[in-house]
ChimeraX commands (.cxc) that place a marker at each C-alpha (Angstrom):
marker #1 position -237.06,-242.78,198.43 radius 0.5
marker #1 position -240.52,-241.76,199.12 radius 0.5
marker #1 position -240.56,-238.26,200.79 radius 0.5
marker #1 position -242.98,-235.15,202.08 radius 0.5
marker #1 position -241.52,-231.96,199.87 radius 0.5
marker #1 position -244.91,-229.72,201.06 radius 0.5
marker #1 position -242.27,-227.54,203.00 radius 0.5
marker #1 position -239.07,-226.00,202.05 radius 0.5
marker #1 position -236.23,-228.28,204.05 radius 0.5
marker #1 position -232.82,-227.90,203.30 radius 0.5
marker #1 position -232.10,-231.24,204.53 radius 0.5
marker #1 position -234.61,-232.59,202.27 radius 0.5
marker #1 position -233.26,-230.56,199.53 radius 0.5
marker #1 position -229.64,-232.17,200.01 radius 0.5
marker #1 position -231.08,-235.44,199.75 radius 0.5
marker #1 position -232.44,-235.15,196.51 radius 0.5
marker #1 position -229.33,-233.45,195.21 radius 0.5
marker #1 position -227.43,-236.08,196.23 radius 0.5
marker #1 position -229.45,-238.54,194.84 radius 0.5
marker #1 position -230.53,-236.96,191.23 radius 0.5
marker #1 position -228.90,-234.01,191.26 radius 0.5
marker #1 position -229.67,-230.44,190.63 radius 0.5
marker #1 position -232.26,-229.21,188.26 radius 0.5
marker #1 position -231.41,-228.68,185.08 radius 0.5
marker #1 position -229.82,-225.21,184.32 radius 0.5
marker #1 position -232.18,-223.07,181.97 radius 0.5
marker #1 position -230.09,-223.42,178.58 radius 0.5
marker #1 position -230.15,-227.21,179.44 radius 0.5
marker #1 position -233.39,-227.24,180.03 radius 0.5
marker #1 position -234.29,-225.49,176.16 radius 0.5
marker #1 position -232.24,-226.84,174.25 radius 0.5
marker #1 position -234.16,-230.57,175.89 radius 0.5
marker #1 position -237.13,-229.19,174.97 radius 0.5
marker #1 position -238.60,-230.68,178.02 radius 0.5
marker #1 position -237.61,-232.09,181.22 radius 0.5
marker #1 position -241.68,-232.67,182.69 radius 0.5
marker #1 position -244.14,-235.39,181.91 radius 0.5
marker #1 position -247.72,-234.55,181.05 radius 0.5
marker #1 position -249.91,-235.44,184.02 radius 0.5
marker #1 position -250.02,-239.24,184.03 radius 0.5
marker #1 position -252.68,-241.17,185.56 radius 0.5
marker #1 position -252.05,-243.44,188.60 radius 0.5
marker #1 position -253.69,-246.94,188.30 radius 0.5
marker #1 position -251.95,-249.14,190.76 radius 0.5
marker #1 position -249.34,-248.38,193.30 radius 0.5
marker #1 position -246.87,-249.73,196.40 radius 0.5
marker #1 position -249.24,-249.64,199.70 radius 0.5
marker #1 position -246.87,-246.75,200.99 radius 0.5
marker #1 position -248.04,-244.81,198.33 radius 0.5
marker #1 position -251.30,-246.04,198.41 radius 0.5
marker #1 position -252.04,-245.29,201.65 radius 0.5
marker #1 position -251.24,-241.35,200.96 radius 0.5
marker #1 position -253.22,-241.67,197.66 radius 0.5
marker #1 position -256.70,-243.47,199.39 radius 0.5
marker #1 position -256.41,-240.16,201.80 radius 0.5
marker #1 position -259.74,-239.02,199.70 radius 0.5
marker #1 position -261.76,-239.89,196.10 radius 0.5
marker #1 position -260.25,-237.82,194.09 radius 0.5
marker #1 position -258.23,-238.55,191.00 radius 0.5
marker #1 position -254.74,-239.80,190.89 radius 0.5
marker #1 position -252.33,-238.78,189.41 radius 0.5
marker #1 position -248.53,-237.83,189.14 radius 0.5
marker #1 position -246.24,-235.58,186.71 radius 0.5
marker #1 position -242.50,-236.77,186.11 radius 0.5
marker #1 position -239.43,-234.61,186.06 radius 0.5
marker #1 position -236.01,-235.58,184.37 radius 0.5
marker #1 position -232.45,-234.57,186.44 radius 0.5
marker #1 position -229.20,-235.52,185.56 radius 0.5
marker #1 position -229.02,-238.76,187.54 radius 0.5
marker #1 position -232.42,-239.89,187.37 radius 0.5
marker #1 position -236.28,-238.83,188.12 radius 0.5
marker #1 position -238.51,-237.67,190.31 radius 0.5
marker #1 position -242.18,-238.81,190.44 radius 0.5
marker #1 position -244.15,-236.27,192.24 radius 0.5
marker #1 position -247.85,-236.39,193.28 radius 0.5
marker #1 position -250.62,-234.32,195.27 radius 0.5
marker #1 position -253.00,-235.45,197.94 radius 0.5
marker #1 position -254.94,-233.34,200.72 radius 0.5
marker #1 position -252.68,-230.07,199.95 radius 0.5
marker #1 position -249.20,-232.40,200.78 radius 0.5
marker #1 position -246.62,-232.81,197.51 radius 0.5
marker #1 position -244.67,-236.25,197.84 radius 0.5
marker #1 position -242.10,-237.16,195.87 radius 0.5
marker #1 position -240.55,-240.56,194.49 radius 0.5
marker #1 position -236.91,-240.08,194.16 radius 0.5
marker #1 position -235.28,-242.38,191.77 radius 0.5
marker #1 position -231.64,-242.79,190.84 radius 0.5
marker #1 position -230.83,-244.61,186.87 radius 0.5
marker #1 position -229.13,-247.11,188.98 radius 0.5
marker #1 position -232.16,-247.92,190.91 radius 0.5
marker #1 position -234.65,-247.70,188.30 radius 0.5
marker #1 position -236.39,-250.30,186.74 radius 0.5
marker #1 position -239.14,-249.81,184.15 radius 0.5
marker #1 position -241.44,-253.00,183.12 radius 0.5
marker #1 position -244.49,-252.00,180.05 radius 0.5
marker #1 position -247.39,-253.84,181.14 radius 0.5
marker #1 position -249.93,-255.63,178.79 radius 0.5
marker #1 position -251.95,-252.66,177.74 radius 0.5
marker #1 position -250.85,-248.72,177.85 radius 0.5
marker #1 position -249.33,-249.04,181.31 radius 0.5
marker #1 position -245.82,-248.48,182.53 radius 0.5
marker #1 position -244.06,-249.28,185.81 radius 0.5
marker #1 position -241.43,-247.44,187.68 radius 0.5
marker #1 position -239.74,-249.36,190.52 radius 0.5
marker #1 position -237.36,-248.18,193.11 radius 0.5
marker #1 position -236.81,-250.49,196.15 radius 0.5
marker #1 position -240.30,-251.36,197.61 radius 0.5
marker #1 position -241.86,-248.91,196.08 radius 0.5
marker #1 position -243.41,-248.44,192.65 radius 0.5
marker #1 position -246.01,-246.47,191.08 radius 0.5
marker #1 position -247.87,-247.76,187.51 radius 0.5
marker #1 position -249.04,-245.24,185.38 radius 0.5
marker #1 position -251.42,-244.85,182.02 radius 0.5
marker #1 position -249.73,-243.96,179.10 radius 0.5
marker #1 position -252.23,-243.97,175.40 radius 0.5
marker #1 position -250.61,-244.31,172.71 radius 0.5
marker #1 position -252.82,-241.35,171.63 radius 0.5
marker #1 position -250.70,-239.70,173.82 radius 0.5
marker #1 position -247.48,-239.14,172.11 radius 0.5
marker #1 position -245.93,-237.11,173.96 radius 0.5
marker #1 position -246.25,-239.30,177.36 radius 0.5
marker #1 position -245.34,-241.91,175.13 radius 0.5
marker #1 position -241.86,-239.85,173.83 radius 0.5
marker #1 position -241.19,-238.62,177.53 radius 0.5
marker #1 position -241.21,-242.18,179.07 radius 0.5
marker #1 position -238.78,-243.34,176.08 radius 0.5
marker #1 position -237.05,-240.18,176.68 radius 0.5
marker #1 position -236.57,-241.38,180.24 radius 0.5
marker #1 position -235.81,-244.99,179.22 radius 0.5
marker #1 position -232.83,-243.36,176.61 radius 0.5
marker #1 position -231.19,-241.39,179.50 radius 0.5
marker #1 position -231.29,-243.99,181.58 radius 0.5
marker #1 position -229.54,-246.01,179.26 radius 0.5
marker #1 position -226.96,-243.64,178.31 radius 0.5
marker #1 position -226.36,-242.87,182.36 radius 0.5
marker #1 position -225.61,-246.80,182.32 radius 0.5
marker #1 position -223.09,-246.82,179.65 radius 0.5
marker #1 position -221.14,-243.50,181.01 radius 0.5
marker #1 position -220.56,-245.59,184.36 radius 0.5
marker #1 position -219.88,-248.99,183.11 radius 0.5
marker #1 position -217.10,-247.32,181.08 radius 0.5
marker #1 position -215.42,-245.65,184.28 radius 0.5
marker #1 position -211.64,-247.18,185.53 radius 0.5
marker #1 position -213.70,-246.62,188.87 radius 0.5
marker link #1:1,2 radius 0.2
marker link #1:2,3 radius 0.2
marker link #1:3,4 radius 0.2
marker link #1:4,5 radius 0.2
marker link #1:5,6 radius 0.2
marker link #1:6,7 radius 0.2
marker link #1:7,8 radius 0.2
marker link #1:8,9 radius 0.2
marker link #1:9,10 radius 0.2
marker link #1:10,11 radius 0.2
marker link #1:11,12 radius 0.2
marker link #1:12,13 radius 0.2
marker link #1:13,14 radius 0.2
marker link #1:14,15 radius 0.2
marker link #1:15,16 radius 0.2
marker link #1:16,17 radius 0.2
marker link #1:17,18 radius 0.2
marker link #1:18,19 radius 0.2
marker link #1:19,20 radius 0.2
marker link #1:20,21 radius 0.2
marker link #1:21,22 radius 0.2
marker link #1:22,23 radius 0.2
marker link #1:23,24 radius 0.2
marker link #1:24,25 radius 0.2
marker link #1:25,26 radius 0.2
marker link #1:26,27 radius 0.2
marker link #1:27,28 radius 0.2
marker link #1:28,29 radius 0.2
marker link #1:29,30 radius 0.2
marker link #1:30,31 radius 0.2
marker link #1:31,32 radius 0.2
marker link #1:32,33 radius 0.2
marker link #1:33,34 radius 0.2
marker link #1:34,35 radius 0.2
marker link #1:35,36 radius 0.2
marker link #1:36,37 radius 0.2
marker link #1:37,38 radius 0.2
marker link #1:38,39 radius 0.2
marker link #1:39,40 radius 0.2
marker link #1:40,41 radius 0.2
marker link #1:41,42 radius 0.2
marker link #1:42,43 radius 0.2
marker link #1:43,44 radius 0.2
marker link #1:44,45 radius 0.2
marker link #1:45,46 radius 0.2
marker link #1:46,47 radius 0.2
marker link #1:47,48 radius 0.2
marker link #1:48,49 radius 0.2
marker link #1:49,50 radius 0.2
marker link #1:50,51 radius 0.2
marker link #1:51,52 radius 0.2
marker link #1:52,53 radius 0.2
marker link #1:53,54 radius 0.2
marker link #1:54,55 radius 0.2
marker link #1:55,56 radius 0.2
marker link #1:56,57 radius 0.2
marker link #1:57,58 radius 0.2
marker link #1:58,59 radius 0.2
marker link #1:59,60 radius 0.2
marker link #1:60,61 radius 0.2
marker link #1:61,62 radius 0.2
marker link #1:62,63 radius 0.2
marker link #1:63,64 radius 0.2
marker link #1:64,65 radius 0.2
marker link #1:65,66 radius 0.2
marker link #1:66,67 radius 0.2
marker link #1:67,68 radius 0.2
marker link #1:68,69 radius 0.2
marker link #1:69,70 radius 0.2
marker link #1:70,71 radius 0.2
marker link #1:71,72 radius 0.2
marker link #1:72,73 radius 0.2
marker link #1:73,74 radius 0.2
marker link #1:74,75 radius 0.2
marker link #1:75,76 radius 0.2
marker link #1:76,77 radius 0.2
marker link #1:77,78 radius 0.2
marker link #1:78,79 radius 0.2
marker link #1:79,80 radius 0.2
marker link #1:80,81 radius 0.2
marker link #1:81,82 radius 0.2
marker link #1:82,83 radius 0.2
marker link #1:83,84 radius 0.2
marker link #1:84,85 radius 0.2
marker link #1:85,86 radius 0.2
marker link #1:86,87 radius 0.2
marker link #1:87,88 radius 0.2
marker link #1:88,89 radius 0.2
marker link #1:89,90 radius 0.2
marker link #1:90,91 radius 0.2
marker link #1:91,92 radius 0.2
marker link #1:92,93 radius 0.2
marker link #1:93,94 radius 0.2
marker link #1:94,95 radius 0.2
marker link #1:95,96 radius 0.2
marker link #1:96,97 radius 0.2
marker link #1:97,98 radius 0.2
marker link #1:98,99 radius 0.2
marker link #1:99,100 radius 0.2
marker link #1:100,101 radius 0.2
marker link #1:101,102 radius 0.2
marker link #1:102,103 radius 0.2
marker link #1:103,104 radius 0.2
marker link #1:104,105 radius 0.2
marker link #1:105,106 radius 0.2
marker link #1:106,107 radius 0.2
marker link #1:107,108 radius 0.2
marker link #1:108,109 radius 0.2
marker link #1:109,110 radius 0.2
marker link #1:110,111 radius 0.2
marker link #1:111,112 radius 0.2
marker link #1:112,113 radius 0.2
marker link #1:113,114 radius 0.2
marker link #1:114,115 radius 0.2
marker link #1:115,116 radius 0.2
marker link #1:116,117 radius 0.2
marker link #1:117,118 radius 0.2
marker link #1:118,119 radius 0.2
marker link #1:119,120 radius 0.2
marker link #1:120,121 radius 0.2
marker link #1:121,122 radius 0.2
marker link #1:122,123 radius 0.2
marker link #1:123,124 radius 0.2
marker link #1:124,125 radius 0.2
marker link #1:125,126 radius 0.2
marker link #1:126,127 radius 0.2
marker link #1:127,128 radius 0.2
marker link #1:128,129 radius 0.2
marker link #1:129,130 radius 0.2
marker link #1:130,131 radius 0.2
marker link #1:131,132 radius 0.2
marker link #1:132,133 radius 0.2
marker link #1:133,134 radius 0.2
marker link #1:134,135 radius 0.2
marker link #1:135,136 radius 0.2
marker link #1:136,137 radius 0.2
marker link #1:137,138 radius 0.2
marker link #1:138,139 radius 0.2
marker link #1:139,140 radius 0.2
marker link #1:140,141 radius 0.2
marker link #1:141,142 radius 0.2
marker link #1:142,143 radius 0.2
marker link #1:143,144 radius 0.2
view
């Protein structure tokens, strides 16, 4: 879900909760180490999010923070902050050919630049790829 979080709405708020949950609480969040992505370049995107990102020339890019039921992708153009809410159970993640991974939710998807000389892009996204995983095998083992 693709949504405007420039201004402080509670309904906006409840949506993410219920989507990825809360933040992580502080001791959570140390003994993680980390719960944010590096900035991450943008090279290709859904046109959605492309038409937000072509609002002027300059670069694109997007950090990515970790919550208990999946992540949010969150970007900056003209002053606005937009965030890509993803749920484990929506997200899919495809490597490309070179240094480039894909996160896909719905219609929407947003491919970013990873190096490999940046390792600790390179350990976040794995990091993301791991909790998604283990979010997977917590629910496929529920009598639900």
């Amino acid at each position: 879900m693709l949504l405007n979080t420039t201004y402080n709405d509670p309904e906006i708020k409840l949506k993410i909760k219920e989507l990825v949950g809360d933040p992580f609480p502080l001791f959570a969040r140390l003994k993680m180490k980390r719960i944010g992505s590096p900035k991450l370049l943008i090279t290709k995107c859904s046109r959605d999010i492309a038409f937000i990102l072509d609002a002027d020339q300059s670069i694109n890019s997007c950090n990515i923070e970790l919550r208990p039921f999946g992540i949010i992708i969150a970007f900056q153009k003209k002053l606005e902050t937009y965030n890509l809410i993803i749920p484990y159970y929506k997200l899919t993640i495809y490597k490309g050919s070179s240094d480039e991974y894909t996160f896909f939710i719905d219609q929407h998807f947003i491919k970013v630049l990873a190096k490999s000389s940046q390792k600790t892009a390179l350990n976040f996204i794995n990091e993301i790829i791991a909790n998604k995983h283990s979010y997977a095998e917590i629910f496929s083992n529920s009598p639900y």
